[in-house]
Residue, then its C-alpha position, 0 to 999 in steps of 0.5 A: x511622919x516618918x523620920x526618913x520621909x520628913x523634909x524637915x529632919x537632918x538625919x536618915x535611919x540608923x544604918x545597920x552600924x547604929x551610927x546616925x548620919x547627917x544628909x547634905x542638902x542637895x545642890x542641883x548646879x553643882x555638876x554646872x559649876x565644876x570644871x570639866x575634866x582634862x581632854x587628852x592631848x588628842x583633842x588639843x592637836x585635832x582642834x588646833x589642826x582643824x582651826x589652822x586648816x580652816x584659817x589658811x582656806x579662809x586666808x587664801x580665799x581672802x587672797x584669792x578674791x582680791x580682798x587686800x587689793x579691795x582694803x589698798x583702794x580704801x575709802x580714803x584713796x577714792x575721797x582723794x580721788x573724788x577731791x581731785x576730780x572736784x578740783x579739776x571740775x572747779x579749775x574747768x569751771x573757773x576758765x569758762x567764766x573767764x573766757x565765756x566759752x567751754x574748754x576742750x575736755x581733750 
């Protein structure tokens, strides 16, 4: 088997210089684990300009369809209001026992 050729060898062919060199083994991830290069200061304005911009639209769309009114009415405004009614439904049902007939609803 011929030295260059051999899986098992360290070493490539003397170059021209007569001097031996080792081979590195190869590591097929090395590119995935370096850190990419620095972007130009371009990039950073762009990106922030496109995010900012996006961010407001979707703000204002937010804004626009009422969304914060929607979180004011929350879940716990309408169990208080559901415990009002409930009250006022036991309140009704309390005075029809005593007095045998069915308020007025007025």
């Amino acid at each position: 088997m011929h030295l260059s050729t051999s899986l098992l060898s360290n070493t490539l062919r003397k170059p021209t210089g007569g001097i031996p060199r080792t081979v590195e083994p190869r590591n097929p991830a090395a590119g995935f684990f370096k850190a990419p290069p620095k972007a130009p200061w371009r990039y950073y304005v762009i990106s922030f300009a496109f995010g900012f911009a996006v961010g407001s639209a979707l703000e204002y769309s937010v804004i626009k369809a009422g969304y914060y009114d929607i979180m004011r009415w929350s879940e716990a405004r309408k169990v208080a209001k559901d415990r009002m009614e409930m009250e006022e439904a036991v309140a009704l049902l309390e005075e029809y026992k005593k007095t045998g007939k069915l308020p007025s609803l007025d």
